[in-house]
N, C-alpha and C positions, 0 to 999 in steps of 0.2 A: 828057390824053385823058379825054373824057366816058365815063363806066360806058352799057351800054345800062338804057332803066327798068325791066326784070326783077330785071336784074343784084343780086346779096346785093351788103351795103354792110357795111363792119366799123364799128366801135361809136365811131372819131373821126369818119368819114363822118357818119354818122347826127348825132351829138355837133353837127358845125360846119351839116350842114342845119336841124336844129333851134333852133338857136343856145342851148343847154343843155350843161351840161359832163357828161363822160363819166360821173361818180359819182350826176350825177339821174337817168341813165337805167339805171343797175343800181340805183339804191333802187324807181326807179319799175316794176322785175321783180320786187322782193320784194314789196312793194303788186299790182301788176296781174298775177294767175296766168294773164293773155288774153297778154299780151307773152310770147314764148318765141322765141327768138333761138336759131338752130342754131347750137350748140357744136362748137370743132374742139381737137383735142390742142390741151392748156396751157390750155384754157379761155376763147379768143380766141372773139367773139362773131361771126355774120355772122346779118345781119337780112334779112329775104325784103323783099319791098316791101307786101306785106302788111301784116309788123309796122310797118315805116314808115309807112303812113297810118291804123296804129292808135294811133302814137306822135303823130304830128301831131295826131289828134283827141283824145288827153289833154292834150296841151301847151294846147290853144286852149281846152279846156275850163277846166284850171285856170288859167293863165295869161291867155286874154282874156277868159274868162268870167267869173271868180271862182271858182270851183265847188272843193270841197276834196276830197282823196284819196277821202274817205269818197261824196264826194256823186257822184266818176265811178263808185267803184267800183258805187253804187246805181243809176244810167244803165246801166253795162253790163249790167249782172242785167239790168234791166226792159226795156230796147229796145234790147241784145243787140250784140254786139262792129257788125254791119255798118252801124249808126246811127253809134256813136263812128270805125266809122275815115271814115266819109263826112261829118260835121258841120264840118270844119277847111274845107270846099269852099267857093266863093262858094256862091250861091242853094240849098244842101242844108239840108234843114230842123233848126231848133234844138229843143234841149228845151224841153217847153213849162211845166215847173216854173223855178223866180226861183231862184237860189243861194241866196237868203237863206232861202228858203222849206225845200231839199231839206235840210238836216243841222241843224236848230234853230242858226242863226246868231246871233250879238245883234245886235238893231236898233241903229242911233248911238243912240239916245237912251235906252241899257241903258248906256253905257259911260261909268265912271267914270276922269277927270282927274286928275291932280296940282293941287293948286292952284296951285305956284311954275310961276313960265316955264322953269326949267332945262330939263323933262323934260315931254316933250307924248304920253308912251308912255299908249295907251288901255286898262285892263283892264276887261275883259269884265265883268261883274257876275256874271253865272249862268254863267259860264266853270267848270266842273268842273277843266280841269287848272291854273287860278292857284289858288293858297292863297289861302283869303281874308285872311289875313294882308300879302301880300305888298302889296295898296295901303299901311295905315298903314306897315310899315316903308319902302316907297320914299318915302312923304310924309317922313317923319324924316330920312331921305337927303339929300333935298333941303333943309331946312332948317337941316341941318347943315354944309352946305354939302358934301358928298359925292353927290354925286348916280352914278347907273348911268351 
């Protein structure tokens, strides 16, 4: 039996609508302070339909857009919860900033290769969170024949 489209949904509903498992979308409560899910004794989640097409326009943001935690959280602020939960819609207007543009991205041609074919993993060059360390010891890896 169909829920009516008001109807609060608990958090595998949501989960299998979305097609995301139940722990992305309690990481993605701790990241988006706009998500708040009414709590019932035990800590069982039930989502309004509200939050459901706020969740839908994170998923589509970061998931079909590219767009990264940082760069919805920065949508939300600027053009405000009622943009992102309407953006996942056919014909509703997208942001008009490029992902690559909103959170200092690396362009492809910043990103540095392994030379060996083993390992085709891309680091970032101006990537703050890789050590810059971590390309020459993956290159040794690989030529060691240990690769990641």
């Amino acid at each position: 039996m169909d829920k009516a489209p008001d109807a609060f949904r608990t958090i595998s509903e949501v989960a299998e609508q979305l097609d995301v498992p139940q722990h992305v979308l309690r990481f993605w409560e701790s990241r988006f302070r706009e998500i708040r899910p009414m709590k019932r004794g035990g800590g069982r989640r039930y989502y309004r339909p509200d939050d459901l097409d706020l969740l839908r326009g994170i998923r589509h943001l970061l998931y079909g857009e590219g767009y990264t935690i940082r760069g919805v959280q920065r949508l939300l602020r600027e053009q405000g919860v009622r943009f992102v939960q309407n953006v996942w819609q056919p014909g509703a207007p997208q942001p008009t900033r490029q992902p690559a543009e909103e959170d200092g991205a690396v362009e492809p041609k910043a990103l540095l290769r392994c030379s060996c074919r083993c390992c085709a993993w891309p680091w970032a060059a101006n990537d703050r969170r890789v050590p810059k360390v971590r390309v020459p010891v993956r290159r040794a890896r690989c030529r060691l024949g240990r690769a990641d």
